[in-house]
Structures are given as structure tokens and as C-alpha cells.
N, C-alpha and C positions, 0 to 999 in steps of 0.2 A: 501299189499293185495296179491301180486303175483309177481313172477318174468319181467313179461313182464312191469307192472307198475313201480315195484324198480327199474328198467334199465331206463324209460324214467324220473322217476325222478333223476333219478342220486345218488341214494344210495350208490352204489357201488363204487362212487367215495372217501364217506365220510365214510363208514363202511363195512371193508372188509372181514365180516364173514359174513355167513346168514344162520341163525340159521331157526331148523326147528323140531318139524309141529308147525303151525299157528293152535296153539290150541285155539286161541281166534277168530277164524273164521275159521271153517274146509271147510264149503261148502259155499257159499258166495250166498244170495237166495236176489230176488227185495220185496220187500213188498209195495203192495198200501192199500191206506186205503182213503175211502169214508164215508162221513157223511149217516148216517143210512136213515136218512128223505131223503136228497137230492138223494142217489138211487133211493129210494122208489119212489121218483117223476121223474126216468125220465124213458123211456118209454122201451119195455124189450128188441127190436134190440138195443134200445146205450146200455143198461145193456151190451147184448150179443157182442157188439164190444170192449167194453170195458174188457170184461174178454179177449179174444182174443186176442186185441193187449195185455192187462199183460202177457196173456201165451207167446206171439212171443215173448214179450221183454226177459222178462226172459231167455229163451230157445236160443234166440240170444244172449244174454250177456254169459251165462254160455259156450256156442261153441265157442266165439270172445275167451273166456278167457283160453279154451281146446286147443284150437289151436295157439294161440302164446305164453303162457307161457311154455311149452317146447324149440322153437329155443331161448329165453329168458334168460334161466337159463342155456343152454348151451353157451352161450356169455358171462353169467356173469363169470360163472367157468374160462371159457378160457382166461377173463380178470383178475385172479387172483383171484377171490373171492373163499374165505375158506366157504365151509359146515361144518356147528359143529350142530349137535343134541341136544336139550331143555336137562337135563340130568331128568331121572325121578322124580329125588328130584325138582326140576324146577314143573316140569307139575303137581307133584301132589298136590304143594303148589298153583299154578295158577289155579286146579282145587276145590280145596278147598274154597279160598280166593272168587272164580268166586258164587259156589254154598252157601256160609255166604252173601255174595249183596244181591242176589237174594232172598234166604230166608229172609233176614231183609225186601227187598222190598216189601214182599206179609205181613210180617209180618204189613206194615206202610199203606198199601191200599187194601180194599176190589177187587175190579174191577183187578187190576194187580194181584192179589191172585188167583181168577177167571182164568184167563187166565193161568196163571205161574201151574196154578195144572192140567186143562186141557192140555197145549205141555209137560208135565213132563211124563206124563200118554203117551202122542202120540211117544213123543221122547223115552223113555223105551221099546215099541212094537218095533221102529226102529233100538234100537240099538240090541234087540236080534235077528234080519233078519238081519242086516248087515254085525254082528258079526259073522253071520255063512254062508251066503253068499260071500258079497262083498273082505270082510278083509279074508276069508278063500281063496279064489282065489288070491288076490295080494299077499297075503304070500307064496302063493305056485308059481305065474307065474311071480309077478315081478320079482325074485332074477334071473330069470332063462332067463331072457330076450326074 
């Protein structure tokens, strides 16, 4: 999942490379899901606490995990553990491999087809703002520290 979690579990003890990016989880997001009727039935302050606490949890988890996987990964370094990078031949067969699942599973279920072309369409919008935001700054300000 993260540095901070491979150190408490003890990865490092048994695997002294760690390889990287965690292309099969870039951004690490909470997902709840509620039965559509039982919503519906309950009243719109729990509705609205309910969305609340998801947004807190979330937004807590995502900072627990901003903030100790740095001193984390500088531990793991220091206790020896080798960085080696996916090599692109790597990433583009685990993105290939990733995008044949997915296509077979929309191709085997209506409702996940549903879904899978509706985030295809969301995630495509995000990756072209990211691409030219996000990744255009870390390209430019991480090397530079």
C-alpha cells in the first residue's frame, strides 16, 4: 500500500527492493456504498452525517497516509532497502493486462458496463487536468527539491 504500512509489516525484512509506482493503486480513495431503498429511508440529517463523516474519513486517511509515509520510506532506504523502478515494458503489460479484465468484465455484466463507461469517461477528463497540471509541476519541482 505504502511505505509507512510495508515497514509495519515487515516487508523489508523479507524483500529488499521496492519497486515503484504502485501502478495498481496510484491514489488510494475509501468507498461506501449503501443500499439505495435503505437511504432512501432514512431521514436527510443522518443522510447528511453520513456523507460527512465519509468525507472526514477519507480526507483523514488520505493525511494519516501523506504524513507518515515519507519518515517511512526514508527508514526503509536507510535500512537498506534498494529502489528499482517498474521498467516501462513492466507498466505497459500491467496496464494492458489491467484494461483486457476490465473490458471482459463489462463485456460479462450489464450494471458493471454501466458503471466501467461512466468512471472511463470521468477518469479521461482527469487525466487530461492532471497531466497538465499536477504531473507538469512534479516534473518540474520535484527534481529540484
Amino acid at each position: 500500500v505504502g511505505p509507512y504500512d510495508d515497514e509495519k509489516l515487515g516487508f523489508h525484512k523479507i524483500a529488499r527492493y521496492y519497486y515503484y509506482p504502485g501502478w495498481w493503486e496510484p491514489g488510494p480513495n475509501l468507498s461506501y456504498y449503501v443500499n439505495r431503498d435503505a437511504w432512501n429511508e432514512l431521514p436527510r440529517a443522518y443522510q447528511e452525517m453520513f456523507e460527512v463523516a465519509a468525507a472526514e474519513s477519507a480526507t483523514f486517511m488520505q493525511a494519516r497516509y501523506d504524513a507518515l509515509n515519507p519518515g517511512a520510506f526514508e527508514r526503509l532506504l536507510a535500512d537498506g532497502v534498494e529502489l528499482r523502478r517498474f521498467s516501462d515494458e513492466i507498466l505497459k503489460a500491467a496496464l494492458e493486462e489491467t484494461r483486457d479484465f476490465l473490458e471482459e468484465e463489462a463485456a460479462r455484466d450489464s450494471s458493471y458496463r454501466k458503471l466501467y463507461e461512466s468512471w472511463k469517461k470521468v477518469r479521461s477528463g482527469y487525466y487530461k487536468w492532471f497531466a497538465s497540471a499536477e504531473l507538469g509541476y512534479q516534473g518540474f519541482a520535484f527534481p529540484r527539491g
